[in-house]
N, C-alpha and C positions, 0 to 999 in steps of 0.2 A: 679409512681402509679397514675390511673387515677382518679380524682376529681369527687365528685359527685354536683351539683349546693349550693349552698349556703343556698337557702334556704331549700332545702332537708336534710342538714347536721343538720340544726337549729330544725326538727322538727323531724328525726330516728336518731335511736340510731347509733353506728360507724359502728357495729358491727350486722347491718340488711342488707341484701342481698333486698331492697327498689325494686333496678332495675328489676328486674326478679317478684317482686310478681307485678311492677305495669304494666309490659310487657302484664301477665296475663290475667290484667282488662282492658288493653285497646285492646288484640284480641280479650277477650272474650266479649266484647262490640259491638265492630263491626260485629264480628258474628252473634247477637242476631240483631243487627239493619238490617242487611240483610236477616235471616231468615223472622223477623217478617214485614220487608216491603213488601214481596212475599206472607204470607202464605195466607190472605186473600184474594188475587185473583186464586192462587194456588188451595185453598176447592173450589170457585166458579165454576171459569171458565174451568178449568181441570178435576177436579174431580168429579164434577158437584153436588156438597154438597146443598140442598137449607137450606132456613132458619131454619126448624125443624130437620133435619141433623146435623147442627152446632148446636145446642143448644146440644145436644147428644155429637159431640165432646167434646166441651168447658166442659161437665160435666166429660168425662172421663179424661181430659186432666188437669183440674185442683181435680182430686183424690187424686194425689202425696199431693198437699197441704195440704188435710184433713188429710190427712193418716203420715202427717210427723212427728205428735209426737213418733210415732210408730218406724217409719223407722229408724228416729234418735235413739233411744232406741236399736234397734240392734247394734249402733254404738256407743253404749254409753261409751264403753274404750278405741275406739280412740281419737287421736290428734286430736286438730281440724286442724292441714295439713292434715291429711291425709282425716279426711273426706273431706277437701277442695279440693282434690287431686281425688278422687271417684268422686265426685260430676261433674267436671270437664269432666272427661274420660264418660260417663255419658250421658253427654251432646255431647262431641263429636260423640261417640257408635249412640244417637238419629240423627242427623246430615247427619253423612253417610249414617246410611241407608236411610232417605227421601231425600238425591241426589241419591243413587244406586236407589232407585224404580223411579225416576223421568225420571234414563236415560234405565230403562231396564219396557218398559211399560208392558208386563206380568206381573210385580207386583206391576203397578201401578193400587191397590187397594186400597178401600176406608179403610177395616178393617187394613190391614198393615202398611199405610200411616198413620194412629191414634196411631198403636202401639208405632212406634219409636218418635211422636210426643210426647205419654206420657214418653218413654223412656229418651224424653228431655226436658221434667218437671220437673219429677223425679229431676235429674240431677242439674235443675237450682234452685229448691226449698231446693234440700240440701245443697248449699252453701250460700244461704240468713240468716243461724244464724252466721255460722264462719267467713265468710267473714271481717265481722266488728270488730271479736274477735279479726282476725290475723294482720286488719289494728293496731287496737290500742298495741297489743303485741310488734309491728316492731316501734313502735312511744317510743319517749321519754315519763316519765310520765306525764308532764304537757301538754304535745301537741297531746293527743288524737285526742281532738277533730278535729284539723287540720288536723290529718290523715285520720279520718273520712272523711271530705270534702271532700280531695284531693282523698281521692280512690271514692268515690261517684261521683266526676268530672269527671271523667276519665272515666268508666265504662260509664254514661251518656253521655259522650262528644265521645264515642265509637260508641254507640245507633246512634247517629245524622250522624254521617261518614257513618255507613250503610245503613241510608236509603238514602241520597246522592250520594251514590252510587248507589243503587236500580233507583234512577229516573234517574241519569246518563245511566244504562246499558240498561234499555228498551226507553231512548229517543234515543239513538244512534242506536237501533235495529230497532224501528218505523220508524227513517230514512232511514234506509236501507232494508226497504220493510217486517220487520218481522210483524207477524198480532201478533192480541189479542190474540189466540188459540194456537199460535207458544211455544213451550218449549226450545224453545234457551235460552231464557232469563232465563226461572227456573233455567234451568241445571247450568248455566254459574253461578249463583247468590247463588246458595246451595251448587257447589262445592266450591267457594269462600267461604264460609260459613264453609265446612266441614274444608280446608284447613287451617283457621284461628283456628278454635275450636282445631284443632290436633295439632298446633302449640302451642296454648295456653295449651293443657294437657303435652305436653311434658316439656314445660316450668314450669309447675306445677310438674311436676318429679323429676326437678330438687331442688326444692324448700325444706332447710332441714328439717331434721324431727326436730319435738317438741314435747316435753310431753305435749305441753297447752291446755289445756281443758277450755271450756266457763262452767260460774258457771252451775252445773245441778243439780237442784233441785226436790222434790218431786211433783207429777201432787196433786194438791190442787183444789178440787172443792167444789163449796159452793152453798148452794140452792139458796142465795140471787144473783147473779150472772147468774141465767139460763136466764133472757132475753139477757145476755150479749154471754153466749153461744150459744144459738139460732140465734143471730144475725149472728156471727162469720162465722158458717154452712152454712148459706143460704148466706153465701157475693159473692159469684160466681153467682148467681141467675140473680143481675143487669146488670153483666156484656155481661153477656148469652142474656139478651133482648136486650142490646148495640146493640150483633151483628146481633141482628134478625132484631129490626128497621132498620137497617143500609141496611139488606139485601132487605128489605120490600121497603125502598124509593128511595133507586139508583138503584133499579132492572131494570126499564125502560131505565135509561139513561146508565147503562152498557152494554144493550143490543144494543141502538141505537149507537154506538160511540165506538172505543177502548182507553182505557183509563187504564192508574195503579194507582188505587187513595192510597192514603196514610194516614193515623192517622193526621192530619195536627195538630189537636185540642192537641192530645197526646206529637208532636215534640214539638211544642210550650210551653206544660207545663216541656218538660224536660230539652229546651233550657234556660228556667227561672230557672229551678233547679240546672244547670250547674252553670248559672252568679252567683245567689244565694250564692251556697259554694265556688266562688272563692273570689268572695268580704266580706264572712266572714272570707276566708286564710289574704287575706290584710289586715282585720282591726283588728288582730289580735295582 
């Protein structure tokens, strides 16, 4: 019978299928790193989104967020596998279609192109409450917290593989004569994307069922607390100007030069978050 590492035995229980949920987080990781290292040159330069466009995206794309108390509430007698298991499929469903419209330009629309993007919000917002339920469920009692880490590592150290690859596939294409305009690199870089995410839902397929439910409780609101909710509302707002500065100051220098720029500032805060949770697995 085959062993599982030592320190994995030390921290799930005997009798948690570990391997498969952390298979999961790490294609579903690098999916997301290669999605999101393309999409911003993808609205620009493709699609030709300018900065007041993107703001309009980023509002309907992050709606899923606002709207997930809601959502979740539809789902409120299921597992949390199986809403992990939706969420998933989800994501993938969003995926395929922005490679299918990428590689059939007929429906490389702006309106269609946003759909399956919210399609893959959706998707990635509903497994942000379970996700953590089902690390700590697979964990022994006292070693939550390390489980925590460890799927948070993983899924982050996912992130950085794909965009590593994204600066891998369009240097290797720049070399070999492809322009800034060229959709080789999309296609190449979303079906990889689509291929990991399918791999990751089917692996979640497998994954057994559970009655576990994360605690759910009654929505409680309180008057003293509306700047607190107000705040909450408008937290996309910031981020929404992120991309509009962003679009506002490199607009010269993308148009003089071809270039795939990257979240640098972003890698670096997750490559900290990575080191972070493994030197709290060690000194555990």
């Amino acid at each position: 019978m085959r062993q599982r590492p030592l320190f994995l035995d030390n921290i799930y229980r005997g009798d948690a299928k570990i391997g498969r949920f952390l298979s999961v987080l790490i294609f579903f990781g690098i999916a997301i790193g290669l999605k999101h290292g393309v999409q911003n040159n993808y609205l620009a330069d493709i699609l030709k989104i300018d900065s007041f466009e993107r703001g309009i995206v980023e509002f309907f794309r992050e709606m899923p967020g606002l709207l997930l108390i809601f959502i979740l509430a539809l789902m409120y007698k299921f597992a949390d596998s199986r809403v992990f298991k939706i969420g998933i499929a989800l994501m993938a469903a969003g995926l395929a279609g922005i490679f299918v419209t990428s590689c059939m330009e007929m429906f490389m629309i702006k309106f269609i192109v946003v759909i399956f993007m919210v399609i893959f919000s959706t998707g990635e917002h509903i497994i942000m409450p379970v996700r953590s339920t089902i690390a700590m469920e697979l964990a022994k009692r006292e070693k939550t917290g390390a489980s925590l880490g460890i799927s948070a590592s993983i899924g982050q150290l996912g992130n950085i593989i794909g965009f590593l690859l994204v600066t891998g596939i369009f240097f290797y294409l720049r070399k070999n004569g492809h322009g800034r305009f060229d959709l080789t690199g999309y296609r190449i870089v979303f079906g990889l994307a689509t291929a990991l995410m399918i791999a990751a839902a089917m692996v979640a397929a497998a994954l057994k069922e559970t009655t576990l439910k994360a605690p759910r409780q009654r929505f409680y609101f309180a008057k003293k607390f509306k700047k607190y909710y107000i705040m909450e509302i408008f937290y996309g707002s910031p981020k929404t100007n992120i991309f509009n500065l962003r679009a506002l100051c490199f607009n010269s220098s993308l148009r003089s030069r071809p270039v795939n720029y990257i979240d640098i500032d972003g890698n670096l805060r997750w490559l900290l978050y990575v080191l972070q949770s493994f030197n709290r697995q060690i000194n555990r």
